[in-house]
N, C-alpha and C positions, 0 to 999 in steps of 0.2 A: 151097643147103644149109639143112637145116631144123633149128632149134637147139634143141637136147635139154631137157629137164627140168635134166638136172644143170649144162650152162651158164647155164640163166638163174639157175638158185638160186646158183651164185655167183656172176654177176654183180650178184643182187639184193643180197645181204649184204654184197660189195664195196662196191657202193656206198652201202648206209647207212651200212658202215662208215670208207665214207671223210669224209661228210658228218659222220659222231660224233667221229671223231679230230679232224676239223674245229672242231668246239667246243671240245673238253676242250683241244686246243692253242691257241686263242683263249682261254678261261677263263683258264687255267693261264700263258700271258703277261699276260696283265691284271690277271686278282683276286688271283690265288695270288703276286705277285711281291712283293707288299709285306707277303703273311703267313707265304709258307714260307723257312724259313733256305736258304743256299746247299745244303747236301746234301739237302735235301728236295727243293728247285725241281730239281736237277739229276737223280733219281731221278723226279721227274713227267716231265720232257721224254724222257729215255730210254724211259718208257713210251709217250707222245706217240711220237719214233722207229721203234721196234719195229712200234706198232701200224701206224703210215706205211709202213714198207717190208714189211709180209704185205699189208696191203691191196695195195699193187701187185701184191703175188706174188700172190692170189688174182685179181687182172684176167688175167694171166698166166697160172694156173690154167685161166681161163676159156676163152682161147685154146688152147691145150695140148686140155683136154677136145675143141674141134672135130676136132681130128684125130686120134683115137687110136677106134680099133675099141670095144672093151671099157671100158667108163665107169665099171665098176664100183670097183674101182680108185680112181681120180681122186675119185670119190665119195666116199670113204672119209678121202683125203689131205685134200681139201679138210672135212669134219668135224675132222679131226684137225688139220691146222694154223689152222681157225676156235678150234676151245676149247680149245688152246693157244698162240692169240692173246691169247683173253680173260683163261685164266689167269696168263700173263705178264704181261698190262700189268695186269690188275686190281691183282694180287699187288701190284706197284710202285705202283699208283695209291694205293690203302690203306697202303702202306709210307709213303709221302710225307706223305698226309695226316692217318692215325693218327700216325706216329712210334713205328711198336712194329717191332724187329726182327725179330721172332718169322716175321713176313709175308713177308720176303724168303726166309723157305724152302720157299715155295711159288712160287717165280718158277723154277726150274729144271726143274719137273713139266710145267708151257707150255710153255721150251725143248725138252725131250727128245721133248713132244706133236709140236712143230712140228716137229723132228728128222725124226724119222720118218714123219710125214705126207709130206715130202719125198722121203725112200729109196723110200716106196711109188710118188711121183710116178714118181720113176727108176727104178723098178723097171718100173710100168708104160709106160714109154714102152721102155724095152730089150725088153720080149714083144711091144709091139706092131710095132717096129722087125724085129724076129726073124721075126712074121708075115710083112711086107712082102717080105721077103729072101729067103725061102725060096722 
């Protein structure tokens, strides 16, 4: 099987971004523990979290794209749960490090991103399932 544009571009971005989440989660144990108070450090690692379990789900993604007809779809979830990856965790990253409130209300616009990138996931594998069937 010959693997599409749309799986390697997320498997390429998976994996840088698992290698990023990698540092800022090493960083943020080591530098950040003796400068950010407890509700800071705990509001970085949540982001650190987050970003850890879409990266998986975009490996995941990746597999998912092998088998499904119409990529176009997938293409699209995977867009939408990449920059409402970034916007979630950034939002939280900036929350923790600035210490301004203001920022945490841009961490919901990520969730509802990555929400939906989702539903499309599922939407597209239900037409592609529906192709199969018929």
């Amino acid at each position: 099987m010959k693997t599409t544009y749309t799986t390697k571009l997320i498997l390429l971005t998976a994996s840088f971004m698992m290698a990023f989440t990698t540092i800022l989660g090493a960083f943020g144990a080591h530098a950040l523990k003796t400068i950010l108070d407890d509700y800071s450090l705990n509001v970085f690692e949540l982001a650190i979290r987050y970003s850890f379990y879409n990266t998986i789900a975009l490996f995941a993604l990746a597999f998912i794209s092998t088998l499904l007809i119409n990529q176009k779809k997938i293409k699209v979830s995977f867009y939408l749960i990449f920059l409402g990856t970034l916007v979630f965790t950034c939002s939280l990253y900036a929350l923790a490090l600035l210490g301004k409130p203001i920022l945490g209300a841009i961490t919901p616009i990520g969730g509802a991103l990555i929400i939906i990138g989702w539903l499309i996931t599922f939407y597209a594998i239900y037409k592609d399932l529906k192709v199969d069937c018929d």
